[in-house]
C-alpha positions in Angstrom: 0.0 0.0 0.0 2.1 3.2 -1.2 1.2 6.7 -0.2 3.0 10.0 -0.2 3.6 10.5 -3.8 5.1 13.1 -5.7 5.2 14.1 -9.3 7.5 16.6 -10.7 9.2 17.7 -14.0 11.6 20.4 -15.2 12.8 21.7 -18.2 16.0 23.1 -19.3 18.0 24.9 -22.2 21.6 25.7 -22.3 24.5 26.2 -25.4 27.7 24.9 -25.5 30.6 26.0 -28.0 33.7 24.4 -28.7 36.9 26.9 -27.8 39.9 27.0 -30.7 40.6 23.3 -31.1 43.6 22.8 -33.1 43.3 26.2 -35.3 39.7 24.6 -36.3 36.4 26.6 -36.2 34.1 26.9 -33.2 31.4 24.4 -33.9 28.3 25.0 -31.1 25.4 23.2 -30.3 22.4 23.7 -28.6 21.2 21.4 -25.4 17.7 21.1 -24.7 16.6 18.8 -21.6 13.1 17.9 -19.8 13.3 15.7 -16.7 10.0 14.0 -15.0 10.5 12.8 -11.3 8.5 10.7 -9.2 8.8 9.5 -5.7 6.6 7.6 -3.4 7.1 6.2 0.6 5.3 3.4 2.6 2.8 4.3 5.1 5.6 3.5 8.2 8.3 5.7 6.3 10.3 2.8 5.9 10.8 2.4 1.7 11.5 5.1 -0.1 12.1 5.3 -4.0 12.2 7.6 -6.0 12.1 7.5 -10.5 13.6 9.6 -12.6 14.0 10.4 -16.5 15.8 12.9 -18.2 15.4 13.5 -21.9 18.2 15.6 -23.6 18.2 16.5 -27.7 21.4 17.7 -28.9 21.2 19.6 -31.8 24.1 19.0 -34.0 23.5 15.8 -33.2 19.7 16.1 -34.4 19.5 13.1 -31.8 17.7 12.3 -28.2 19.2 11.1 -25.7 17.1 9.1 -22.4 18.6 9.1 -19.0 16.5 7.3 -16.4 17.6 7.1 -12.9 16.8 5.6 -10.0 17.1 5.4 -5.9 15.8 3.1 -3.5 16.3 3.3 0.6 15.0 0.8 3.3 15.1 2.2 7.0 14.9 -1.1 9.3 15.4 1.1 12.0 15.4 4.9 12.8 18.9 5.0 13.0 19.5 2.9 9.8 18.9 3.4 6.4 20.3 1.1 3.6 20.3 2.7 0.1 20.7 1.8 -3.6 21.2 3.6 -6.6 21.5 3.8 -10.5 21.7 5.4 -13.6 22.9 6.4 -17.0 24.1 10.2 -18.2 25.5 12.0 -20.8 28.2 14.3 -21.5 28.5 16.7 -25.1 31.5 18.3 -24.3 34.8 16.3 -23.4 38.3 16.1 -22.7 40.5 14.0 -24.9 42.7 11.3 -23.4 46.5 12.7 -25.1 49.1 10.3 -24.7 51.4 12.1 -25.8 53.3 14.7 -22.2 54.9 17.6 -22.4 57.8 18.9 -21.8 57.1 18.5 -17.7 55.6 15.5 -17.8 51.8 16.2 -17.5 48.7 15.8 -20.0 47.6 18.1 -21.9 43.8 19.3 -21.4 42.3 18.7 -24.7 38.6 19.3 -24.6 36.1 18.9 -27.5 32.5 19.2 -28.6 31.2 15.8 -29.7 30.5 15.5 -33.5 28.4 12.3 -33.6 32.0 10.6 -35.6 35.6 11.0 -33.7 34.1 12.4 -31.2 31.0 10.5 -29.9 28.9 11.6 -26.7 30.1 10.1 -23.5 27.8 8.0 -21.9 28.3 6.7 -18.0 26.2 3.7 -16.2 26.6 4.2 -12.6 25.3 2.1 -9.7 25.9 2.0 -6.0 25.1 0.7 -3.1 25.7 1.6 0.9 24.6 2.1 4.1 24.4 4.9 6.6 23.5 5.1 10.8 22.9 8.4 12.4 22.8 8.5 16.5 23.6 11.3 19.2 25.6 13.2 16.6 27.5 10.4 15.3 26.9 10.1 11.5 28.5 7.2 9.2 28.4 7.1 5.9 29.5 4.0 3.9 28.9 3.6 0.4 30.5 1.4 -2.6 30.3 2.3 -6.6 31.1 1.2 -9.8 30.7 3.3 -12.7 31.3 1.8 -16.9 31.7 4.8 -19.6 31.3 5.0 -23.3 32.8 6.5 -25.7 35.7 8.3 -24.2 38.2 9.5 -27.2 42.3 9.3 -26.7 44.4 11.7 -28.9 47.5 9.6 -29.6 49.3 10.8 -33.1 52.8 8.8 -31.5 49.8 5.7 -31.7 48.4 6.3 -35.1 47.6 4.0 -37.4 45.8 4.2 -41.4 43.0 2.5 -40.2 42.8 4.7 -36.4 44.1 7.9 -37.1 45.0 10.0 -33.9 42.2 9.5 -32.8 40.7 6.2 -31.0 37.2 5.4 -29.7 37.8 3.2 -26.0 35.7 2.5 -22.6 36.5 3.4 -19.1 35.4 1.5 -15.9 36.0 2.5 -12.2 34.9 1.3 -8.7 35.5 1.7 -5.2 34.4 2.5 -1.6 33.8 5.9 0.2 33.7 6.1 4.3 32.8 9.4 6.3 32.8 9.9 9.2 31.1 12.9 11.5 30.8 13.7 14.8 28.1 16.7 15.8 29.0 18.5 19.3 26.7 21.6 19.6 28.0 23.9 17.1 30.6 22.0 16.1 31.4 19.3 13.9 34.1 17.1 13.3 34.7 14.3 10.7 37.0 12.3 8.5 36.9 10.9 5.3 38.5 8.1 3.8 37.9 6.4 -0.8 39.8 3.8 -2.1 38.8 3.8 -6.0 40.4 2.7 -9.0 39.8 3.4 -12.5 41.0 2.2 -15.8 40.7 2.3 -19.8 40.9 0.1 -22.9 41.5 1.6 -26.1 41.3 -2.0 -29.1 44.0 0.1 -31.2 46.4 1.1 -28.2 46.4 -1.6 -25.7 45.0 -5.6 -25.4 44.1 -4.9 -21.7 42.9 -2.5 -19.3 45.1 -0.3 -18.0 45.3 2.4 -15.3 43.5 5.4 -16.5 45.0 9.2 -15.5 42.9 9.8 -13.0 43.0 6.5 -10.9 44.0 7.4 -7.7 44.0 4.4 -5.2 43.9 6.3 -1.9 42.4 9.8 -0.9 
């Protein structure tokens, strides 16, 4: 028996344009998004979920693009609640993956607006699952993720090939666990913070295997 629905939506419009990329033009595109929400709870407040879809039209893509969502939380006591979560998004504007450093030894921040060819939009499946317990201003937070993305683009000319070019189509995966931490003394609050993630990419024309992406950072 559900009760304590709510039904919502939103619509948005923004315009993205592409800065100098290589001496090129500055291609732009407009974004257009509408996003319907809806949530309902059990009678004893114990289930909550909550359903989302987002609908975005890019257009110089002339294509949609659907991103539902959702969360889910059980409370099995009023200290406790266990939650769940899950969902896919996109991204029209990226930064290319350049394996080829500089002079000091860092990446170069490439970014590009996606063309629908070498540069395809970036699509990310995230879902996660965790826990958190809340009692006389102690909070804990624990929570663990993993996270698959489409159509990331690496700029390696050092890599290219007739068939390739410099630039190469390849997927990213990451995972790992957050832990906070608080402690709430009238006015005051104190708390510590501990993730453990990794994250890694495959590219078919540069590698056979995963390998550590640039941002994969073990410990923080």
């Amino acid at each position: 028996d559900w009760m304590n629905y709510d039904l919502s939506f939103s619509l948005k419009y923004s315009s993205v344009f592409e800065p100098d990329f290589m001496e090129t033009n500055q291609p732009s595109t407009d974004v257009y998004g509408a996003f319907a929400d809806y949530r309902f709870q059990d009678e004893q407040d114990r289930w909550t979920a909550q359903l989302g879809l987002r609908s975005v039209y890019v257009s110089n893509l002339d294509t949609y693009y659907w991103e539902p969502r959702l969360n889910l939380s059980y409370k099995p006591t009023d200290n406790l609640r266990i939650k769940a979560n899950g969902g896919i998004n996109h991204q029209f504007i990226n930064q290319l993956i350049e394996f080829d450093f500089n002079g000091i030894g860092v990446d170069n921040q490439i970014w590009t607006l996606v063309d629908g060819e070498e540069f395809p939009a970036l699509r990310s499946t995230q879902f996660a699952f965790g826990l958190d317990w809340a009692d006389n201003g102690w909070f804990v937070d624990i929570e663990g993720y993993y996270r698959r993305l489409r159509g990331i683009t690496s700029f390696a000319p050092a890599f290219a090939t007739v068939d390739s070019g410099d630039f190469n189509e390849g997927q990213g995966r990451s995972y790992g666990v957050d832990f906070l931490l608080r402690k709430r003394c009238g006015n005051h609050q104190s708390w510590i913070s501990y993730s453990w993630s990794h994250a890694e990419n495959f590219f078919d024309h540069l590698s056979s295997d995963w390998f550590p992406a640039f941002n994969d950072q073990r410990h923080r």
